[in-house]
Structures are given as C-alpha cells and as structure tokens.
N, C-alpha and C positions, 0 to 999 in steps of 0.2 A: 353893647351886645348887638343893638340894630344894626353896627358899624360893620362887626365881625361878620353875620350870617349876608348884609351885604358882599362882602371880598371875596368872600367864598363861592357865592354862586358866581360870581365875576370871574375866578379862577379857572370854577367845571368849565362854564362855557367857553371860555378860552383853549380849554383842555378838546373840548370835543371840537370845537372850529381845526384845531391843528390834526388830532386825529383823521379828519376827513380831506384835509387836503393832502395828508400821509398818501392817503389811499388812495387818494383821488392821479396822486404820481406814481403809485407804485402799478396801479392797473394797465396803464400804458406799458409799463414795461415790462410785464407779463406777458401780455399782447405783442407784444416785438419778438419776445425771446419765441414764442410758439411760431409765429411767424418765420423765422430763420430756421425754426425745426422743421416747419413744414415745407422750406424753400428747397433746405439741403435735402429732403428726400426725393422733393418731385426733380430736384436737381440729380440726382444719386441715381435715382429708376430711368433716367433718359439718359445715364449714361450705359444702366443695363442692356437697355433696345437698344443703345446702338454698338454693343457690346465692347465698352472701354469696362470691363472689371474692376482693375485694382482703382479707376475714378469714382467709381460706387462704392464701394467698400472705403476708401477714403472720405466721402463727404457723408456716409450711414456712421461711420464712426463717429466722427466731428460731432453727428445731429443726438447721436444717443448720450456722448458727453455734455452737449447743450443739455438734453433734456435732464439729466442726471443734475446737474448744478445749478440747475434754473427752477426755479417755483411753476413749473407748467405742469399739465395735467396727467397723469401718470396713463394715460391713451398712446400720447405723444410719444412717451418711449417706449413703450408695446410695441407701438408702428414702423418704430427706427428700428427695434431689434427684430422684426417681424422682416421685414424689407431686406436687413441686413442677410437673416438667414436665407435669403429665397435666393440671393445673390450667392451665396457658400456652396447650397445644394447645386442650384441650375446653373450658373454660370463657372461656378470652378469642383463641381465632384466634387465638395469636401463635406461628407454627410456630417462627422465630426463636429467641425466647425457650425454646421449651420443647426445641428441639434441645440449644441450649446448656446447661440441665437434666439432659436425659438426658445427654450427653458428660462431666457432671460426675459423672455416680452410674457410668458405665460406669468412669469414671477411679479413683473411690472403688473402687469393687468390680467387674472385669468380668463375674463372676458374675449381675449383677444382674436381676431379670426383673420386668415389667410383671405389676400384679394381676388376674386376668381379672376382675375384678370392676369396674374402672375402666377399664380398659383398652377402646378401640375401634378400628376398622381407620384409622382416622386417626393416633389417635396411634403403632398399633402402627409406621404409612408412618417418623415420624419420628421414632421410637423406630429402627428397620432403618438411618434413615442417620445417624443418632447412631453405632451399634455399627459402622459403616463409618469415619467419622469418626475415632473413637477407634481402633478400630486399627490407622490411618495414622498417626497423629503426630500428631493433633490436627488433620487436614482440609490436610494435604498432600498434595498429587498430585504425579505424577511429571511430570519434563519441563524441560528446558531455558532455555526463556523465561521472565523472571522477568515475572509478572501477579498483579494484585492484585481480587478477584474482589469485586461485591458484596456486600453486610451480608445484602441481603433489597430486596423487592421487592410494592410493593400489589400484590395481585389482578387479573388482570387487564389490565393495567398493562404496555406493551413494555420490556421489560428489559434499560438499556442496557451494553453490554459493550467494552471499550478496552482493546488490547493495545500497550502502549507499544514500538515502534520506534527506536530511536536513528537519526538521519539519513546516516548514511555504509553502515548497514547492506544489502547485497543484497538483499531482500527485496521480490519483485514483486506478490504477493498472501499473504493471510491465508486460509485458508478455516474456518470455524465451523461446528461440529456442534453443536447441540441439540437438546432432548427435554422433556415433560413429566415427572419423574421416575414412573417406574410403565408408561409406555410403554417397547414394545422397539425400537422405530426411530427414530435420528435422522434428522434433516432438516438440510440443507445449505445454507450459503448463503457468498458473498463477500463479506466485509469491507470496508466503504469504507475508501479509505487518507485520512484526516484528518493534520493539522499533528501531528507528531509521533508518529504511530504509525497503528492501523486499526482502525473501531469498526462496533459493529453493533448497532442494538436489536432483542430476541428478538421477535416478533411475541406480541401478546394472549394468543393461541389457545394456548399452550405456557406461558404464566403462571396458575397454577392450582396449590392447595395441593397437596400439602407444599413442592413446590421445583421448580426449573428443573435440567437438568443440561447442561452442555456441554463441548466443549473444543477444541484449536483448533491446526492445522497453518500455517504458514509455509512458502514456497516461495520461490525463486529466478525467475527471468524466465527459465531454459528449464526450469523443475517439479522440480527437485530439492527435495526437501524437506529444510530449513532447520532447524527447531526446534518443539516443540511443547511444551503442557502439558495434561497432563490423558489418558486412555485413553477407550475406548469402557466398556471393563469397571470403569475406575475414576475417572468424570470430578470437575468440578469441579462443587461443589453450590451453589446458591445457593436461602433458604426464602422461600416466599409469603407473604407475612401479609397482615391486613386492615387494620392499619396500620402504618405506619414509626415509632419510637422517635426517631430521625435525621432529616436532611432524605434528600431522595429522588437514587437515585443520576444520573448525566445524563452524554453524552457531553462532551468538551475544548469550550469556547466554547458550546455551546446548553444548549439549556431542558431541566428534568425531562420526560419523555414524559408525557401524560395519559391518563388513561385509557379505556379502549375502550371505545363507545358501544352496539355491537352484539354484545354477549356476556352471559350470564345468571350473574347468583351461584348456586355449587349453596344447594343448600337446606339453609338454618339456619346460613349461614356467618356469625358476628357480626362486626357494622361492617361487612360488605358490602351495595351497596346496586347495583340495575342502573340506568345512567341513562338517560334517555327516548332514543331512536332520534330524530335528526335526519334532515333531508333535506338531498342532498349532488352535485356535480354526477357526473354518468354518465360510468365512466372505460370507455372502447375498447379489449380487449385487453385478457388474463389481469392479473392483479393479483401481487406479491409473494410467492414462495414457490409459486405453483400452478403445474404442470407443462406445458413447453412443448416441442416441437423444432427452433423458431428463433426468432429476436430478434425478428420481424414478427410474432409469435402474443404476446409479450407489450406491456401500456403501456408508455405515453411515460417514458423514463427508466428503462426495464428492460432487460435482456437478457438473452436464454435461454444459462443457465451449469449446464451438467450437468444438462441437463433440468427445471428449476425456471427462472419469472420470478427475477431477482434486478438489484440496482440497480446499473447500468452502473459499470465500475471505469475509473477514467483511465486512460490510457495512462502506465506507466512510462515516459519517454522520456531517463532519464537528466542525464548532465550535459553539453549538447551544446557543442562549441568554438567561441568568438569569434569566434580567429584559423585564416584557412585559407591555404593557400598550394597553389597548384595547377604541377606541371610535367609537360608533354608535347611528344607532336611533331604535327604540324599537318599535315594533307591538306586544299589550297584549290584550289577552281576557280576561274575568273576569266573573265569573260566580254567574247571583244574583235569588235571588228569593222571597219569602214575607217576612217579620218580618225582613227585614236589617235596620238596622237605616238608619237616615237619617242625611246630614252635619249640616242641619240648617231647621226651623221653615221654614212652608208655610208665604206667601205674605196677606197680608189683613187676614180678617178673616171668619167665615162659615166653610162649608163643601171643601176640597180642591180638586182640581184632580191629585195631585202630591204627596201629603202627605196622610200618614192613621197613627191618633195621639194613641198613647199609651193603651193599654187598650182594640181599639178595631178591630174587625176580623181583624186576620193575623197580627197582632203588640201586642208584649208581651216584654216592655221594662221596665228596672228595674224604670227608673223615668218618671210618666204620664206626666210629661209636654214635653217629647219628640215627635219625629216623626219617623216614616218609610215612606223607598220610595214606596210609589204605586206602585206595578208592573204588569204590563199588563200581559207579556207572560214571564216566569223564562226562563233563556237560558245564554249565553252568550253576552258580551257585548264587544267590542272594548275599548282601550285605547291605548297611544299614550304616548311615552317619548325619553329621551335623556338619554344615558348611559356612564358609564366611570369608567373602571377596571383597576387597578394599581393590578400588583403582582411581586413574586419574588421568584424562584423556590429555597429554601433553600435546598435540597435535588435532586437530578440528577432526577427525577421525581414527586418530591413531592414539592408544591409553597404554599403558605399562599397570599391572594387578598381581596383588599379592593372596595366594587364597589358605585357606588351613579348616583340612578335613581331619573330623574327629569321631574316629566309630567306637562306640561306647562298650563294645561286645568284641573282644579281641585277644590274643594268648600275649604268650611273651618275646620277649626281645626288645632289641634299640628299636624305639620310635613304633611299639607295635598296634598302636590305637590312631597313632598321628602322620599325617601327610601332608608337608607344606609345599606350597607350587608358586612359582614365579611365571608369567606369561606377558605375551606381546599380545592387545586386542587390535581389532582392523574392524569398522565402524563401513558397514555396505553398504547403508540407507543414509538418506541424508540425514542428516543431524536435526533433532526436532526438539522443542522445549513437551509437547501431547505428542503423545500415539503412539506408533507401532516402532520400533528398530533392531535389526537384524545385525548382528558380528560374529567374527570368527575368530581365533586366537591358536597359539600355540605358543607352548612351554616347557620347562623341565619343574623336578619334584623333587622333596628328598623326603626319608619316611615311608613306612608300607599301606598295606590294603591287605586283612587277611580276610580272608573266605576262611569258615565251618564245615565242610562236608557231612553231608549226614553220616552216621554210623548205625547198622543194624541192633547194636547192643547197647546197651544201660552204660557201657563204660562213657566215663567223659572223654569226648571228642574232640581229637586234636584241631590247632587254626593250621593254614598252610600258610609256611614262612616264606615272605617274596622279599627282592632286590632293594636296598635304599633309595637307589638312583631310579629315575623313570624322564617319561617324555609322555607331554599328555596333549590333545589336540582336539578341538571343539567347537562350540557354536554358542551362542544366547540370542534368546527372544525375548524384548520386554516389550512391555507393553504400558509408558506412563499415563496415568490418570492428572496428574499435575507435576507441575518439575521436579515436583521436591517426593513422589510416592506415585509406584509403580507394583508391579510385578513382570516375577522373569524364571523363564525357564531355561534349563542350561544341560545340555546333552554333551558328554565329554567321554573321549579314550584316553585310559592310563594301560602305560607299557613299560614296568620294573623291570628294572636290571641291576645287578648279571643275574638272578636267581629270577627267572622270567616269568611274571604276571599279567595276563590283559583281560582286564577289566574296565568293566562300560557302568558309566554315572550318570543317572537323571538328576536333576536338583532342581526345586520348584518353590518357591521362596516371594521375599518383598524386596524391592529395590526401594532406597532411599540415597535421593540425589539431590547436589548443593555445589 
C-alpha cells in the first residue's frame, strides 16, 4: 500500500512538472502572436499617413484574422477593427464599411475607444452609431412591423424606403419620419401605398454623411395607430457613402433614384463629385416636403398633409360589393287630368259622378263603351307601393338592375298593382367598400302605376288606367355603413305608354350588398 500511495504522488508531480512547462511554451507564443498583431497595425496606420489605403486595409485585415485565431487579448482585436474602420470612414468615404468595423471592435471589446490621434468628428458621427448599434442587438429597433432597411445609400441620392404590407391588412396610411442623422428634427411625410405595401424616397437634402435616420407609424382609415418600427430616440439607421459595394437600393417595380442635380459635396468627400445644374421646367406651387396650409398652396400632384407639400395618397376605398339588393317603400305622385281612362265601368247606371263615358266633354277614347275618370282639379295624385331592386355591377361602375313595384291599393286590369323595370346604372363616385355613392340609371317597364283621384261623393272611385310599356329614368343615393348594409334613397320618373302617365317615385329603403 506504501508502494501504491508512493507512484502516485510520483505521477502528480510528474503531471504538474509537464503542465508548467506546457505553459511555460505556450506563453511565448502568445507573446508573438500579439506582437505580429501589434506590428501589422502600426504597420497598416503608416500606411494610412502616407496615404497607400488599400496597404492598410490589407495588413488591418491580416491583423484582425490574427487576432480572431490566436489566443490574444480580445483589446487586440478591438484595435484592429477600430483602425480598420477609421481607414473605411477617413481615407475611402465608406461610412458603411467603417460602421460595420467599428460594431465589430465594440463587439470584441465594448470598452473600446477611438485614438485622438486618428480620430475625427466624422468618424467620431460613426463611431456614436456603431456604439448605438451594438448595444441593440446588432442594429435592432423596436417595433412590430417586420422591415427590412437599406444596406446604405450614395450621397446625395433620394433614399428609397418600402414598408411591406400584406394585402388583407387594415392599414389606411403609413406616415414616415426622417432626419439627417446629427439633426434634432424630423420631418414628415406620407407614404405612397404601392402593390404590396407603402414606399417613399427620402428627399436629397437629408442624404448626407454619416446616415439617414428614420422610422415609420401605420394607421388605420379612422388614425388608430396600427404598428410601427423604429423610435424617435431610437430609430432605424441607414450610412451614406460615396459609393455602393451592391447595386442601389429602389422602390417594388421602378428604377434606382439618381442623383440630385442641385446639391454640393461637402468638402473633400472622396468619389463625390457635384453634377452640372440643368435647366428644368418651372413648377407652380410649393414643391415636396416645403410647408403649406392647403392643397392649393402646393404643386400638381401634392397635398398639403400636416402642414408639409406631400404626394397625394389614393383613396382607400376598400373592397366595394358587386352584388346590391335594395328594399323599401315608395312615396309616387302621378299626374292626371281629363280624358284618362278609366280601370272599369261606373256602378248602376245614369249619369255618374266618377265616370265621363266615351264620346263625351273631355273623354275621347277609341271604344265608346268605355270610361274616364271625372276629374275635379288636374294635379298630382299620391300613390303608395313596395319596392325591390336586385343589381349587379358588371363593370367597376357600370351594374344592369332588375326592380318590381308593387302597389297594394290598385283597380283592375293586366298588371294593375305591378310594375317590372329593367335598367342600365352608371356609378359617378368612385366605388367605395364605406360611405356615400351617387348613380344614375335609365330604363324601360312593363306593368302600370294607377293613381285614385279623389271623388266628391261616397261612390267608389275609379283608379286611372295607364300604358304597359313605360321608360323610367333616375338617380340613387346610398349611403353604406359597412359593405355588406346600407341605406338609399332612389328618386325616379316613370313615363307609360301609349296610354300616357308621368309619374314621380321616391323610394327610401336598406341596401344589402355582397
């Protein structure tokens, strides 16, 4: 047992003798590998002063893959990607490039800080939204909408922005804040709604290094706010540069925006260049973004929206119904006077006070065994019915309707309670799923309208017998509360023929549409 507990500690120590000389090799080469990190930078920054770029940016690379695969201090590659970026911003204008630099050394190290020595108020701009960046999550914003933000964007250059929509969703406007990043105010504007969602390019003037910043609310068709991405205090960042790595970003269907004609590069921005000033036609009224208090104070194709020109948004108008079906009840006058026939023969016989037979004053009808209604005073007469329009808008404003008037109080003959109409409607307001819409129609009938005249005496009082045929011509007003339930009101002239009647229909009812 003395033998065993002997080997044993003979073994540890053998174990820890090698462990230490493990180490004892491994620290040296530690020491090297930081050493080659620290050679290629101060090698890399002397080639920045002497302005060989792409030698720096070659041997920062080299030194940040060292530091990346070598057991050195996680400083070490702070300072390579630190160095790296100052060389992206300062020496090649690529804000881009040199954000995503710094976001890499903040990531290494958040400790990490800019050498006043290299350092300038440019790069310190994107340097500040690096360290913003990185302590999001890697350039998350908050916010509900899922949006996918550009890479970067030229100088200059309107920077276009799309906020994908899915087509079933509520969403009546977009509204978009932007800024230069460095300025303390945004500026506002409304999103055009485009095939699939709602876009908007930033105007020139707000395209300027380091970055753009914006972010962007969603509303409802009565302003409820819907979803957003991005804060005032924490928006969405997008870098300037003087050129794109990629191609250039663009709205759904159109072209990259080019760049603006009448804006200056600041001074010593590399690959920026101003291009000559053209001659352009003379626009009437405020321009895009400049401050208005009505749509007449801005140009053609603006409207003043929260005190800014901004470019006209269509009209959500919903998903409006095909199929309508109209039922109400019917207030008609009917206009009689002498010589109208009459439904049916006077009661007993003699001289009547209700009837004037064929032949004589004021009654000229083709067969003498007929009658006319006596009429006291010619005027208008009241009538009374039930209605009911079925149509079907085969055309985005143009519907073909079948309708059938049914007056419950009526004499005799073919068709003498019932009046069926065919018509053509024409749709004069845009077509809306809510609200107000105005048409007009015309059609033919077949079926009467009688009118009652009063009679002075007790006897029962004949209806006046009018034409089969007619022609009827008119108007409707609805007004839907949701797509599927409305009301509407329907003003119409009916003109029977050959046995001549005109008579005038209000009709004031529910619409139900699908």
């Amino acid at each position: 047992m003395m033998r065993r507990m002997q080997a044993s500690g003979v073994r540890a120590v053998h174990l820890a003798l090698a462990l230490s000389v493990a180490s004892l090799a491994v620290v040296p080469a530690v020491f090297a590998q930081e050493s080659k990190v620290l050679d290629l930078n101060r090698a890399a920054m002397e080639d920045y002063q002497n302005l060989d770029m792409d030698g720096a940016v070659d041997k920062l690379v080299r030194a940040a893959e060292l530091a990346k695969s070598s057991n050195v201090s996680r400083s070490l590659l702070a300072t390579s990607y630190l160095n790296l970026g100052v060389v992206y911003v300062a020496g090649f204008a690529d804000n881009g490039r040199g954000l995503d630099a710094f976001v890499r050394a903040l990531e290494a190290d958040p400790s990490a800080k800019l050498d006043p020595l290299t350092s300038t108020p440019e790069v310190q701009t994107v340097y500040n939204l690096a360290k913003k960046k990185a302590g999001s999550g890697g350039g998350e914003v908050d916010g509900n909408i899922p949006h996918t933000a550009p890479s970067g964007q030229v100088i200059h250059t309107p920077l276009p922005v799309f906020v994908e929509v899915p087509g079933k969703a509520p969403v009546q406007k977009v509204t978009l804040f932007y800024r230069h990043a460095g300025d303390d105010d945004y500026e506002k504007a409304r999103m055009e709604r485009m095939e699939g969602g709602f876009g908007y390019e930033i105007p020139c003037a707000a395209v300027a290094p380091p970055s753009v910043e914006y972010f962007f609310v969603a509303y409802d068709r009565r302003g409820k706010a819907l979803g957003f991405r991005g804060k005032s205090d924490a928006p969405i960042s997008v870098p300037v540069v003087a050129a794109l790595a990629g191609p250039a970003p663009s709205l759904p269907g159109r072209e990259p925006p080019a760049a603006c004609a009448d804006l200056e590069c600041p001074p010593g921005m590399p690959g920026c260049s101003t291009p000559p000033a053209t001659g352009g036609p003379i626009v009437e009224g405020h321009l895009e973004g400049e401050a208005c208090e009505q749509t007449l104070e801005c140009a053609a194709g603006l409207e003043c929206f929260d005190g800014t020109c901004q470019p006209e948004e269509p009209e959500d108008t919903g998903n409006p119904p095909r199929f309508f079906l109209h039922l109400g009840g019917t207030f008609g006058v009917a206009y009689v006077g002498e010589g109208m026939p009459a439904d049916s023969a006077p009661v007993g016989s003699g001289t009547s006070t209700t009837h004037v037979q064929s032949g004589q004053a004021g009654c000229s009808l083709d067969n003498p065994n007929e009658y006319c209604v006596r009429i006291q005073t010619p005027g208008f007469v009241p009538t009374f019915a039930l209605r009911v329009t079925a149509g079907y808008y085969i055309f985005e404003r143009l519907a073909l309707a079948g309708t059938w008037r049914f007056q419950p109080s009526a004499g005799e003959g073919a068709m003498a309670n019932m009046l069926l109409g065919l018509r053509a409607q024409y749709l004069f307001t845009t077509p809306r799923e809510e609200g107000l819409g105005l048409a007009g129609f015309v059609g033919g009938s077949y079926g009467q309208i009688q009118p009652q005249p009063a009679q002075p005496t007790s006897d029962k009082a004949p209806y006046v017998r009018a034409g089969l045929g007619g022609v009827q011509l008119g108007g409707v007003v609805v007004y839907r509360f949701s797509r599927n339930f409305g009301l509407h009101f329907t003003p119409e002239v009916h003109m029977l023929l050959p046995l001549f009647l005109f008579n005038l229909d209000f009709t004031a009812g529910v619409e139900i549409g699908f």
